[in-house]
PQR file with spaces between the fields and no chain letter, atoms N, CA, C, O and H, PARSE charges and radii, in Angstrom:
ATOM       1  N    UNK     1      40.875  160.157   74.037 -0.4000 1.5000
ATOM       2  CA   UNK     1      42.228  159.977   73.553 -0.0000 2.0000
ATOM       3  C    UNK     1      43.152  160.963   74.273  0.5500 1.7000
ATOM       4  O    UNK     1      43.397  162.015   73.683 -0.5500 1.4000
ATOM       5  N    UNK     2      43.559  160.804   75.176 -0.4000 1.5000
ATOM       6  CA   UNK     2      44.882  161.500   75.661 -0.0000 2.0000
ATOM       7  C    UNK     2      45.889  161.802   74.859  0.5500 1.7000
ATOM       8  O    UNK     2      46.407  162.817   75.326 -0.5500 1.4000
ATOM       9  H    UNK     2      43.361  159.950   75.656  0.4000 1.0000
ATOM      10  N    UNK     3      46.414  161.486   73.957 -0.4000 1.5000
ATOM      11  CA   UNK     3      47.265  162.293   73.250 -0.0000 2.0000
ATOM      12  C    UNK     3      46.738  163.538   72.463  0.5500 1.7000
ATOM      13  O    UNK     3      47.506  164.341   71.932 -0.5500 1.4000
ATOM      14  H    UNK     3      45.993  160.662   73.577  0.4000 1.0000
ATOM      15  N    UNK     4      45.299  163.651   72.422 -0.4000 1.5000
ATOM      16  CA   UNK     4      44.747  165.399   71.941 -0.0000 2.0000
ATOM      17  C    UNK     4      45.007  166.214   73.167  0.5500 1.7000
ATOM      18  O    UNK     4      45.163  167.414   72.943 -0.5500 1.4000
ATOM      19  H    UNK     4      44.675  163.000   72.853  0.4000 1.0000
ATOM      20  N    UNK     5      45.081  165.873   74.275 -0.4000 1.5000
ATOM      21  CA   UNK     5      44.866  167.102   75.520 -0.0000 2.0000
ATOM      22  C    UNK     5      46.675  167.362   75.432  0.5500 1.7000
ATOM      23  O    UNK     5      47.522  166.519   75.728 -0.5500 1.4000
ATOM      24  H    UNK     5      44.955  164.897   74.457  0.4000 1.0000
ATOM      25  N    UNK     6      46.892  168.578   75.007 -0.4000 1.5000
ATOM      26  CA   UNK     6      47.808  169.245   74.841 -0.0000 2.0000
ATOM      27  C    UNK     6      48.952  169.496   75.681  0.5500 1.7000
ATOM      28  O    UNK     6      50.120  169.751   75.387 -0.5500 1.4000
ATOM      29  H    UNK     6      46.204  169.262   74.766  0.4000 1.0000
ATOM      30  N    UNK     7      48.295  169.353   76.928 -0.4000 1.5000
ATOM      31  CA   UNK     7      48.446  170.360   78.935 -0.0000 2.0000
ATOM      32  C    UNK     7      49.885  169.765   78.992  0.5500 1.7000
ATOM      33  O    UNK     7      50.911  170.410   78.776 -0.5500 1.4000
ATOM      34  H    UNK     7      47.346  169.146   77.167  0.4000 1.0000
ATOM      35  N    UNK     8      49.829  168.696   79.251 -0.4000 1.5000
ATOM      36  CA   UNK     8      50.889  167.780   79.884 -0.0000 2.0000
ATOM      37  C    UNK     8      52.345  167.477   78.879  0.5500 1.7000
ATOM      38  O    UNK     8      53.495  167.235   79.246 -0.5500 1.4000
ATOM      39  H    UNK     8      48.996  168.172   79.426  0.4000 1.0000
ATOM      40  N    UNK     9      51.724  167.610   77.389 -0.4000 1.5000
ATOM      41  CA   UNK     9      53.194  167.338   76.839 -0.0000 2.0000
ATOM      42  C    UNK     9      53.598  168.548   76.406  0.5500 1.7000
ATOM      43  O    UNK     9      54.734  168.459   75.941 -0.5500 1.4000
ATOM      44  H    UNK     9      50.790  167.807   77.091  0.4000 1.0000
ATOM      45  N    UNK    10      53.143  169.688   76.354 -0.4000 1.5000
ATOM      46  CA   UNK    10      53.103  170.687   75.932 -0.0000 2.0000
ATOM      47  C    UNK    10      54.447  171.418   77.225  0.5500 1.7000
ATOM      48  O    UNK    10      55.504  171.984   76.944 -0.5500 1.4000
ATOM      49  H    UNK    10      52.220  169.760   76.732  0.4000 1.0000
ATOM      50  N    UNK    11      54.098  171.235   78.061 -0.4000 1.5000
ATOM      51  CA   UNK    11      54.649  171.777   79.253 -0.0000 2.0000
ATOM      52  C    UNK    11      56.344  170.577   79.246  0.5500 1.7000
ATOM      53  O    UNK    11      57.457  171.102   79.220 -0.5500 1.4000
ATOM      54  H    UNK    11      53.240  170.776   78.289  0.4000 1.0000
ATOM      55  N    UNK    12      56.228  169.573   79.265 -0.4000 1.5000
ATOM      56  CA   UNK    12      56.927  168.387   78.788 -0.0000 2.0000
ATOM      57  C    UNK    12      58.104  168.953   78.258  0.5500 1.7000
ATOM      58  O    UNK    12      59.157  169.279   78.805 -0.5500 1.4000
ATOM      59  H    UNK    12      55.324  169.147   79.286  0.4000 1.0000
ATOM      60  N    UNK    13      57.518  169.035   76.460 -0.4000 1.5000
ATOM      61  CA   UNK    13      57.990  170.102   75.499 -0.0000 2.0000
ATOM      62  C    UNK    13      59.196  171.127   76.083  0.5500 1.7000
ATOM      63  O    UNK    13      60.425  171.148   76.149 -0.5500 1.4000
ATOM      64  H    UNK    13      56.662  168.769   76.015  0.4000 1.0000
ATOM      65  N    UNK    14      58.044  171.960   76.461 -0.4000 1.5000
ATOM      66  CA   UNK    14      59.275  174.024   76.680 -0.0000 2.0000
ATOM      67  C    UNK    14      59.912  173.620   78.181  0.5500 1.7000
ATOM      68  O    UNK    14      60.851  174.334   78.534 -0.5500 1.4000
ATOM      69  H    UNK    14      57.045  171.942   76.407  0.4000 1.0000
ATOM      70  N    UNK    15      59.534  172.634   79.032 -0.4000 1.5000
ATOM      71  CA   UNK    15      60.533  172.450   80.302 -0.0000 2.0000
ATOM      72  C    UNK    15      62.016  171.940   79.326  0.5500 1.7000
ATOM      73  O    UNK    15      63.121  172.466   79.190 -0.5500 1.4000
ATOM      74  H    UNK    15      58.771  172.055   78.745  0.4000 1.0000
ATOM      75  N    UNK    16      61.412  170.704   78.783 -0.4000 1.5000
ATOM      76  CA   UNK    16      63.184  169.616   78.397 -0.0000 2.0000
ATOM      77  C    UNK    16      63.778  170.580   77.247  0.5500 1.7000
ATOM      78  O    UNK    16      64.900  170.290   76.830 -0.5500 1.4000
ATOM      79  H    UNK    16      60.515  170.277   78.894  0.4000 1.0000
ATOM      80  N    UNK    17      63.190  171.586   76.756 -0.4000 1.5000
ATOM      81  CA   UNK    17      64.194  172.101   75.850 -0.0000 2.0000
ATOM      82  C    UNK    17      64.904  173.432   76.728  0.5500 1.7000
ATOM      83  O    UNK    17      65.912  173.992   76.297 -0.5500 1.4000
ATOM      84  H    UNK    17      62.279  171.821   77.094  0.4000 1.0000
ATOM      85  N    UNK    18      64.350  173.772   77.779 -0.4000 1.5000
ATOM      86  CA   UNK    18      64.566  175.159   78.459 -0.0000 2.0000
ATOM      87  C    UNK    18      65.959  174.417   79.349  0.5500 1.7000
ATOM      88  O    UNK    18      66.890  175.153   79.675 -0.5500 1.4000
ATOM      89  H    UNK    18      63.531  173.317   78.129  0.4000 1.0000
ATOM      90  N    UNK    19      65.988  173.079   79.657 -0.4000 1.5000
ATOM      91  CA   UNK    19      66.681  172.056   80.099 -0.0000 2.0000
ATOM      92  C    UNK    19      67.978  172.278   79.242  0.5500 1.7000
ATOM      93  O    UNK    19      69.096  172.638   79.609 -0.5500 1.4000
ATOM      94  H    UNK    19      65.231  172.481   79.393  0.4000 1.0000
ATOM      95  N    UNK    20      67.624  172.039   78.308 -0.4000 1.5000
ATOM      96  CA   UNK    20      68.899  172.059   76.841 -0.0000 2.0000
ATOM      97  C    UNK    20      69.262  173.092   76.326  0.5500 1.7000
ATOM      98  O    UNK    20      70.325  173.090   75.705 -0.5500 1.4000
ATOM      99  H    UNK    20      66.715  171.747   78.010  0.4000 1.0000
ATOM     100  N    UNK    21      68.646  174.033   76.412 -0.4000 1.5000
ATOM     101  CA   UNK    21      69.222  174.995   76.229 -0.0000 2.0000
ATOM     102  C    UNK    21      70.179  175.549   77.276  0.5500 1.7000
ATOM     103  O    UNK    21      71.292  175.997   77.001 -0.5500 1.4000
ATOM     104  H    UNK    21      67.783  174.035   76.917  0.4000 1.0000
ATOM     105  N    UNK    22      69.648  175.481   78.517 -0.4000 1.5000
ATOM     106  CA   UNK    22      70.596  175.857   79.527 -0.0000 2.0000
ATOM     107  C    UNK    22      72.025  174.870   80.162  0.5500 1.7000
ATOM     108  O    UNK    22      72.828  175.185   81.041 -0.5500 1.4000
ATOM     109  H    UNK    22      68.743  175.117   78.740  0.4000 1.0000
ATOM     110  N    UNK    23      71.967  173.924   79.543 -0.4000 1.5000
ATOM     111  CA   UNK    23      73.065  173.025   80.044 -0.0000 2.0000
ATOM     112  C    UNK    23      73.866  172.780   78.674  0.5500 1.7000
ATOM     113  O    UNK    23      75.076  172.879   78.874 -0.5500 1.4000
ATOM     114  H    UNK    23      71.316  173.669   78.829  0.4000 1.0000
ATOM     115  N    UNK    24      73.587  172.530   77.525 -0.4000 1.5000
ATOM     116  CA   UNK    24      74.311  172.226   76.447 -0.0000 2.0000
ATOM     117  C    UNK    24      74.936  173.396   75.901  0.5500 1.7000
ATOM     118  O    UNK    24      76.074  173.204   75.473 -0.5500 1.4000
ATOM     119  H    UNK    24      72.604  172.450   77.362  0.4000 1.0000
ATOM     120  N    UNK    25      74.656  174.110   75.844 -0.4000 1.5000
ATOM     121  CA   UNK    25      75.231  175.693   75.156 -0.0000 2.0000
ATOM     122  C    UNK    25      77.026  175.861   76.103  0.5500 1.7000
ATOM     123  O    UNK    25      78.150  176.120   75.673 -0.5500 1.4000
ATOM     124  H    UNK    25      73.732  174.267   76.191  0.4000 1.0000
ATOM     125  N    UNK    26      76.550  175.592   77.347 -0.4000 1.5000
ATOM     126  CA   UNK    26      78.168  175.836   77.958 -0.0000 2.0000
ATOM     127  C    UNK    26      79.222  174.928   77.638  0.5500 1.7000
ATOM     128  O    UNK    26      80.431  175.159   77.628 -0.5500 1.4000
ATOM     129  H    UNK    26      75.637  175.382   77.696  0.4000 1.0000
ATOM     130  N    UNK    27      78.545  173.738   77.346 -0.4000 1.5000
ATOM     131  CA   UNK    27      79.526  172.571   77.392 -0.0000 2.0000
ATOM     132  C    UNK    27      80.265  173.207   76.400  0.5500 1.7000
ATOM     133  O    UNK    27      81.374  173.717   76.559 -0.5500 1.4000
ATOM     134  H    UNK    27      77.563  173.551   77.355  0.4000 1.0000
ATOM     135  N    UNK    28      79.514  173.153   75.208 -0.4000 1.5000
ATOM     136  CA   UNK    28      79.739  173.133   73.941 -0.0000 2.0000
ATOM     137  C    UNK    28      80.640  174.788   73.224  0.5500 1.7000
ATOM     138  O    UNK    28      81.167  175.113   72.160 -0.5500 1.4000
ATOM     139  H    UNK    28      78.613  172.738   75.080  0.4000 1.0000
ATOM     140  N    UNK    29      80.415  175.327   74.355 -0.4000 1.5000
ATOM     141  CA   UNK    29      81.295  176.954   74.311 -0.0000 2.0000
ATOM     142  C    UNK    29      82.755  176.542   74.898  0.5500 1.7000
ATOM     143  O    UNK    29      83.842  176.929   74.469 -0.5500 1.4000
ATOM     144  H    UNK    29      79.987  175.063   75.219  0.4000 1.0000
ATOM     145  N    UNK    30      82.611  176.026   75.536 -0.4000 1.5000
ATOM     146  CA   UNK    30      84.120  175.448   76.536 -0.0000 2.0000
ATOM     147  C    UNK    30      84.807  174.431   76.091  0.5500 1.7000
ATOM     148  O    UNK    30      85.741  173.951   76.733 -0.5500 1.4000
ATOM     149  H    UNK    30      81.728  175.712   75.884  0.4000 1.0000
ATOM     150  N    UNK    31      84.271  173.818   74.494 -0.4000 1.5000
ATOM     151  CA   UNK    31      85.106  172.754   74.231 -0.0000 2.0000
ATOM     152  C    UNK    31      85.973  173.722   73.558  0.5500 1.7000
ATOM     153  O    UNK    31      85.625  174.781   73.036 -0.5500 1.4000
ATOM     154  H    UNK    31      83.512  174.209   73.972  0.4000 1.0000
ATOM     155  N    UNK    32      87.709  172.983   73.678 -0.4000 1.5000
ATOM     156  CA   UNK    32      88.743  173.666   73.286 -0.0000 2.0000
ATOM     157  C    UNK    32      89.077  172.393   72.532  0.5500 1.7000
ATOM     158  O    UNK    32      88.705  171.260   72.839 -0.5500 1.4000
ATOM     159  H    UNK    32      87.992  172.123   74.103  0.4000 1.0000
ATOM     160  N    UNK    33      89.992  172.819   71.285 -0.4000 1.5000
ATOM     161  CA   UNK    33      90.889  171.931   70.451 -0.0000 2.0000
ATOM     162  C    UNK    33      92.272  171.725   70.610  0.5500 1.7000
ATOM     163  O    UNK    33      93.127  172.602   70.482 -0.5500 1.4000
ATOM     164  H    UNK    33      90.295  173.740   71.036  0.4000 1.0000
ATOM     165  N    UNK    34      92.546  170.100   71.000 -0.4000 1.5000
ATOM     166  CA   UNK    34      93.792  169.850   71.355 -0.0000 2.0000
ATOM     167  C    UNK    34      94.854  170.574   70.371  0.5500 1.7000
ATOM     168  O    UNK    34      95.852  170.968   70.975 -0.5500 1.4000
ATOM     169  H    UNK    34      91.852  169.388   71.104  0.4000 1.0000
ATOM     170  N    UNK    35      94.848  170.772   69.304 -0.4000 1.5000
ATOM     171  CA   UNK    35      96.349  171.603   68.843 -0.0000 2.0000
ATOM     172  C    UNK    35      95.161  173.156   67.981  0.5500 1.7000
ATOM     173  O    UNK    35      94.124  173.264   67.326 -0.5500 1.4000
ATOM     174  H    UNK    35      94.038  170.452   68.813  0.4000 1.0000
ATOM     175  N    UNK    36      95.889  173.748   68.391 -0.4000 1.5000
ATOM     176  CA   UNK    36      95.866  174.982   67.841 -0.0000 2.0000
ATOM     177  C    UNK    36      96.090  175.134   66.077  0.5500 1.7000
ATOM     178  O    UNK    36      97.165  174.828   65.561 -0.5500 1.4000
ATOM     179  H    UNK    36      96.731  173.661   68.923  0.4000 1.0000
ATOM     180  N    UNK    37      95.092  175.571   65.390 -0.4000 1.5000
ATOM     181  CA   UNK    37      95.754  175.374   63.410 -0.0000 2.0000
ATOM     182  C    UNK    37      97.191  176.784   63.709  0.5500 1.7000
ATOM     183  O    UNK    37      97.090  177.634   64.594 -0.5500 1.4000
ATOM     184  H    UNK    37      94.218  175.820   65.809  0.4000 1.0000
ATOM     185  N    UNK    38      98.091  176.709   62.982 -0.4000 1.5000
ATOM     186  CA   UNK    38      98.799  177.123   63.052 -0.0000 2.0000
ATOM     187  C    UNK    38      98.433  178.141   61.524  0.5500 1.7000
ATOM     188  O    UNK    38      97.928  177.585   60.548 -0.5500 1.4000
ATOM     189  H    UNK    38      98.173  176.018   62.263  0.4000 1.0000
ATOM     190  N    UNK    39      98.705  179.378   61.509 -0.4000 1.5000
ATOM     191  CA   UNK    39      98.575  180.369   60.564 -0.0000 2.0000
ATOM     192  C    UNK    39      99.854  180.018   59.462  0.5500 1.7000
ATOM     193  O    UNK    39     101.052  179.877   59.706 -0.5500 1.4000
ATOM     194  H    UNK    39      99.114  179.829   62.302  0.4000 1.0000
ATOM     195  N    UNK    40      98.925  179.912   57.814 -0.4000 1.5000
ATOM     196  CA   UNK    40      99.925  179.338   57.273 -0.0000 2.0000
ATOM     197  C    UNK    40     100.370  180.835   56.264  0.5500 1.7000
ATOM     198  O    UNK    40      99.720  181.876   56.178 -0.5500 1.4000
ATOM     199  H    UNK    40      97.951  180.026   57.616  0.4000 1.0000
ATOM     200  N    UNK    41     101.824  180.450   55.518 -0.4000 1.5000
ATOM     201  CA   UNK    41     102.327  181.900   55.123 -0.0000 2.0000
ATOM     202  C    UNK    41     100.884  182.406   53.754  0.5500 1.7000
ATOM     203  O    UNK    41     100.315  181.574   53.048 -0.5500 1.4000
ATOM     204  H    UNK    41     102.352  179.604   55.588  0.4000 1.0000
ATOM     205  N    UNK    42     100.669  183.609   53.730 -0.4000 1.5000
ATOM     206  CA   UNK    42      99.961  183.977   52.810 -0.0000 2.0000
ATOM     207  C    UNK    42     100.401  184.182   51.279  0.5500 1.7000
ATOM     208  O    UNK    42      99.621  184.670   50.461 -0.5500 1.4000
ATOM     209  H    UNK    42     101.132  184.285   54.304  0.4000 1.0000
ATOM     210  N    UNK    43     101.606  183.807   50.970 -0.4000 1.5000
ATOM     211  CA   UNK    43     102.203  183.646   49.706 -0.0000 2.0000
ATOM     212  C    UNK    43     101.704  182.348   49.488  0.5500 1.7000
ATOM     213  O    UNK    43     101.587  181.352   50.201 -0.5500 1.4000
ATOM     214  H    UNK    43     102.240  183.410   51.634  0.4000 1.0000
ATOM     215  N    UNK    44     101.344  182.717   47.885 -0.4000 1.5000
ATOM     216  CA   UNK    44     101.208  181.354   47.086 -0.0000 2.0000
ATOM     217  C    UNK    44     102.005  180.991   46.469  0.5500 1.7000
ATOM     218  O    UNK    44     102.734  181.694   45.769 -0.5500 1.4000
ATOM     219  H    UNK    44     101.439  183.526   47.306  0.4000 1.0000
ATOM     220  N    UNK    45     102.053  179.727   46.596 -0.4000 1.5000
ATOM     221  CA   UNK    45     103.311  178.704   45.796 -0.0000 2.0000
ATOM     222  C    UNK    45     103.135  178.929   44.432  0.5500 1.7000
ATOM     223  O    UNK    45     102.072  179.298   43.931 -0.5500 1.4000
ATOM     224  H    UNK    45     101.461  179.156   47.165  0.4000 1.0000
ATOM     225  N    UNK    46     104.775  178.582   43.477 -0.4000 1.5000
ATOM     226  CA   UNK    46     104.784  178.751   42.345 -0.0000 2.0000
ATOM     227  C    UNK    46     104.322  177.631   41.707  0.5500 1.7000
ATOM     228  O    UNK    46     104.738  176.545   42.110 -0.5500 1.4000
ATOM     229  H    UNK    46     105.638  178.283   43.884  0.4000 1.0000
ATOM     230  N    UNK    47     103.645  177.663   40.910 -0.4000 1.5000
ATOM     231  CA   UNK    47     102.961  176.357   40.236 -0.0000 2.0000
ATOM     232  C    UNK    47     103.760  176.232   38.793  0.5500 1.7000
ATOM     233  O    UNK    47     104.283  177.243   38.324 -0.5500 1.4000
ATOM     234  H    UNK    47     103.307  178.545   40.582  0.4000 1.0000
ATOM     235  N    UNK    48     103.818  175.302   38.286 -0.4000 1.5000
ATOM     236  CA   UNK    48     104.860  174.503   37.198 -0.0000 2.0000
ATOM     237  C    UNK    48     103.748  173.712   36.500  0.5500 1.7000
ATOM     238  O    UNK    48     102.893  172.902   36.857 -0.5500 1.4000
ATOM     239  H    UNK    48     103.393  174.481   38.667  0.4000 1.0000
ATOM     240  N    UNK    49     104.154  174.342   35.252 -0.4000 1.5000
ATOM     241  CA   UNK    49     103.184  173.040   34.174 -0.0000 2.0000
ATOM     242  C    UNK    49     103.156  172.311   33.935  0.5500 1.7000
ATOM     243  O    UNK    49     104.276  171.817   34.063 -0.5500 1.4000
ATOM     244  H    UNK    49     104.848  175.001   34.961  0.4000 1.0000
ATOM     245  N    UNK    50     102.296  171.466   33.450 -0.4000 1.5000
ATOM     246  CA   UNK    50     102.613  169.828   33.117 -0.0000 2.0000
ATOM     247  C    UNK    50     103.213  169.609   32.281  0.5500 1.7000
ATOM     248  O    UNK    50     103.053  170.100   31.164 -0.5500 1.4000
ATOM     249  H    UNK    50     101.386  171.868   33.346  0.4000 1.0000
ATOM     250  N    UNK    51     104.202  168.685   32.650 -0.4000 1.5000
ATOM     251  CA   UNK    51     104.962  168.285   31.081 -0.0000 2.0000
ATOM     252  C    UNK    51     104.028  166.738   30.616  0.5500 1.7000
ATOM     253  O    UNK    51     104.142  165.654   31.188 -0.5500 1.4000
ATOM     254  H    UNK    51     104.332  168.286   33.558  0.4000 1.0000
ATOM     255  N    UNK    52     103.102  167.059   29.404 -0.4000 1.5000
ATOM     256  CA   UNK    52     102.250  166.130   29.442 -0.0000 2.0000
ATOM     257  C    UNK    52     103.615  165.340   28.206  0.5500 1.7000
ATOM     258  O    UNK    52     104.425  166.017   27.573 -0.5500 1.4000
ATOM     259  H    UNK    52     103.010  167.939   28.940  0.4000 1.0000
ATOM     260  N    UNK    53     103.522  163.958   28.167 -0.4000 1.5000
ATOM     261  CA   UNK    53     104.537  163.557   27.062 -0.0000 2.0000
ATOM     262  C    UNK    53     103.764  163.405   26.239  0.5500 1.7000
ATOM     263  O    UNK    53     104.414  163.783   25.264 -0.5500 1.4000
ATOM     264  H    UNK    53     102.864  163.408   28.681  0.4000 1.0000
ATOM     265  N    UNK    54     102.863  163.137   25.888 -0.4000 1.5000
ATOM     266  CA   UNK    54     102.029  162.508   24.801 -0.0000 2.0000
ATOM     267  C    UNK    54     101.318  163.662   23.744  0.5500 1.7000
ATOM     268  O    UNK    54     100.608  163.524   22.747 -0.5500 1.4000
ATOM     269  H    UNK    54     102.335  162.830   26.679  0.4000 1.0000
ATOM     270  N    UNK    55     101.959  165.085   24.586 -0.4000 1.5000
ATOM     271  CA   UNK    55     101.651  166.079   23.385 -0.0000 2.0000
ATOM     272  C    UNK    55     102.074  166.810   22.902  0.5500 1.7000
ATOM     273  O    UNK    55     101.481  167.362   21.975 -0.5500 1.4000
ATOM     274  H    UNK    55     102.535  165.197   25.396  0.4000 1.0000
Protein backbone atom coordinates (compact mmCIF):
# COMPACT_ATOMS: atom_id res chain seq x y z
CA UNK A 1 0.00 0.00 0.00
CA UNK A 2 1.71 3.17 -0.92
CA UNK A 3 -0.11 5.47 0.95
CA UNK A 4 1.75 3.97 4.41
CA UNK A 5 5.33 4.93 2.99
CA UNK A 6 5.44 8.33 4.44
CA UNK A 7 8.83 9.63 2.16
CA UNK A 8 7.09 11.19 -0.67
CA UNK A 9 4.03 12.98 0.82
CA UNK A 10 5.64 13.88 3.76
CA UNK A 11 8.22 15.97 1.86
CA UNK A 12 5.01 17.00 -0.48
CA UNK A 13 3.56 18.27 2.86
CA UNK A 14 6.61 20.84 4.46
CA UNK A 15 7.72 21.82 0.59
CA UNK A 16 3.77 23.26 -0.40
CA UNK A 17 3.36 24.80 2.94
CA UNK A 18 7.08 26.34 3.08
CA UNK A 19 5.56 27.49 -0.55
CA UNK A 20 2.68 29.31 1.42
CA UNK A 21 4.10 30.50 3.79
CA UNK A 22 6.57 32.35 1.79
CA UNK A 23 4.35 33.82 -0.91
CA UNK A 24 0.97 34.44 0.92
CA UNK A 25 2.11 36.30 4.04
CA UNK A 26 3.31 39.36 1.64
CA UNK A 27 0.37 39.55 -0.39
CA UNK A 28 -1.71 39.64 2.43
CA UNK A 29 0.63 42.36 4.49
CA UNK A 30 0.37 44.73 1.41
CA UNK A 31 -3.29 44.61 1.07
CA UNK A 32 -4.38 48.26 1.76
CA UNK A 33 -8.11 49.49 2.26
CA UNK A 34 -9.68 51.65 -0.28
CA UNK A 35 -10.99 54.41 2.28
CA UNK A 36 -9.31 54.95 5.37
CA UNK A 37 -12.09 54.60 8.83
CA UNK A 38 -12.05 58.00 9.77
CA UNK A 39 -11.57 58.62 13.79
CA UNK A 40 -14.91 59.29 15.22
CA UNK A 41 -15.39 62.19 18.10
CA UNK A 42 -14.95 60.43 21.55
CA UNK A 43 -17.96 62.18 23.18
CA UNK A 44 -21.01 60.29 23.66
CA UNK A 45 -24.25 61.32 22.44
CA UNK A 46 -27.04 62.44 24.70
CA UNK A 47 -29.56 59.78 24.89
CA UNK A 48 -33.44 60.73 25.49
CA UNK A 49 -36.03 58.42 26.94
CA UNK A 50 -38.72 56.77 25.61
CA UNK A 51 -41.82 58.33 25.63
CA UNK A 52 -43.61 54.94 25.80
CA UNK A 53 -47.62 56.08 25.37
CA UNK A 54 -49.17 53.19 26.70
CA UNK A 55 -47.68 53.86 30.20
Amino acid sequence: MPQLNPAPWFAILVFSWLIFLTVIPPKVMAHTFLNEPTPQSAKTPKTEPWNWPWH
